[in-house]
C-alpha positions, 0 to 999 in steps of 0.5 A: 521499488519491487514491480507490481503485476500479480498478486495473491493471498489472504486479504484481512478485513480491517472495519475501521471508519477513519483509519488515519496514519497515526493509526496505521503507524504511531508516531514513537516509531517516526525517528528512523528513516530507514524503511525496514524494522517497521513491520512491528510498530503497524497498528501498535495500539490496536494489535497489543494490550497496554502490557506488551501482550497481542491483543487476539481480538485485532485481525492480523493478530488472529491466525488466518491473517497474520501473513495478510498481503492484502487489507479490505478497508473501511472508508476513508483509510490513510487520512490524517498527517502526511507519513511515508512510514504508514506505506513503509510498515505496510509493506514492511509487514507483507502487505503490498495492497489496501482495497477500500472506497476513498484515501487521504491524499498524501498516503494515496499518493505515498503508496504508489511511490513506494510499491503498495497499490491503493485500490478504489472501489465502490461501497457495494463492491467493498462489500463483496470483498469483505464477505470474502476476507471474512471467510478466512485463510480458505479464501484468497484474493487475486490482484491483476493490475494489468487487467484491472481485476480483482478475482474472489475465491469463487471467481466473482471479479471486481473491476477497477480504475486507476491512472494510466501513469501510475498503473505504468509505474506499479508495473515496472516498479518505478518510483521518482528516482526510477522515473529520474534514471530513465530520463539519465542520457537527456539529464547529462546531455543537458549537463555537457551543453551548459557547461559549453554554454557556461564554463565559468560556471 
């Protein structure tokens, strides 16, 4: 998992109540496994018309925020069935942030193990952030996890909380198995004693 410290860029205003997984990623796209090739099923019905053709009214189909690395949300995003290819299209499309005021669980959880930092904010500070992402490519975001800040394009700042664990995670891009890797000389420690202990076994 790639490390998450700073990050800058177009963010896309996504006014959507009630954005669930299967929004986020539909589920003809759920066969694979792999977490690549998925960028193109993000928002399927919503960014193209029935006949294949990119529907100009979404908002990452406009020009200003079609490499978005960052989506302002509305309420409640990634509720729905528990799908770790939402997080996985998310960032397969560039975008390793979402800002909005509440999260389903399961995806809020995904998201951290997978490097896309979910952030919570209060509805009048998602406001504010909305007047700066509908202000297009000219202005941009800025993300510090370490400082807990999120900076508009006129130097206006947004703080945030998020879990000690996970802020040490999304810093030094540790997923499950990166936590497990660390723990590696304890883990065969263990191993060789029981096998001392039971060599029948």
């Amino acid at each position: 998992m790639d490390k998450f410290d700073k990050l800058e860029g177009v963010a896309a205003p996504l006014r959507i109540v009630n954005v669930d997984t299967d929004m986020i990623i539909p589920k003809q796209y759920l066969k694979t496994l792999k977490r690549t090739g998925l960028a193109k099923g993000l928002f399927s019905e919503l960014r193209y018309n029935d006949d294949g053709s990119e529907n100009p009214d979404f908002v990452l189909n406009k020009p200003a925020y079609r490499k978005s690395k960052i989506l302002v949300a509305d309420n409640n995003f990634g509720c729905g069935s528990s799908r770790e290819h939402a997080p996985w299209a998310l960032l397969d499309y560039g975008i390793r942030c979402v800002i909005s005021t509440q999260f389903g669980d399961i995806f809020y959880n995904n998201c951290f193990k997978n490097g896309v930092l979910p952030i919570k904010v209060s509805p009048e500070d998602l406001e504010k952030l909305f007047d700066d992402a509908e202000r297009g490519a000219n202005a941009t975001l800025s993300i510090d996890l370490e400082k807990q800040e999120i900076r508009g394009p006129d130097g206006g700042v947004v703080k945030f909380e998020i879990d000690a664990h996970r802020k040490h995670c999304m810093l030094n891009g540790l997923d499950d198995i990166g936590l497990t890797k660390l723990k590696a000389d304890k883990i065969e420690s263990f191993e060789e004693k029981s096998k001392a202990a039971r060599p029948w076994a």
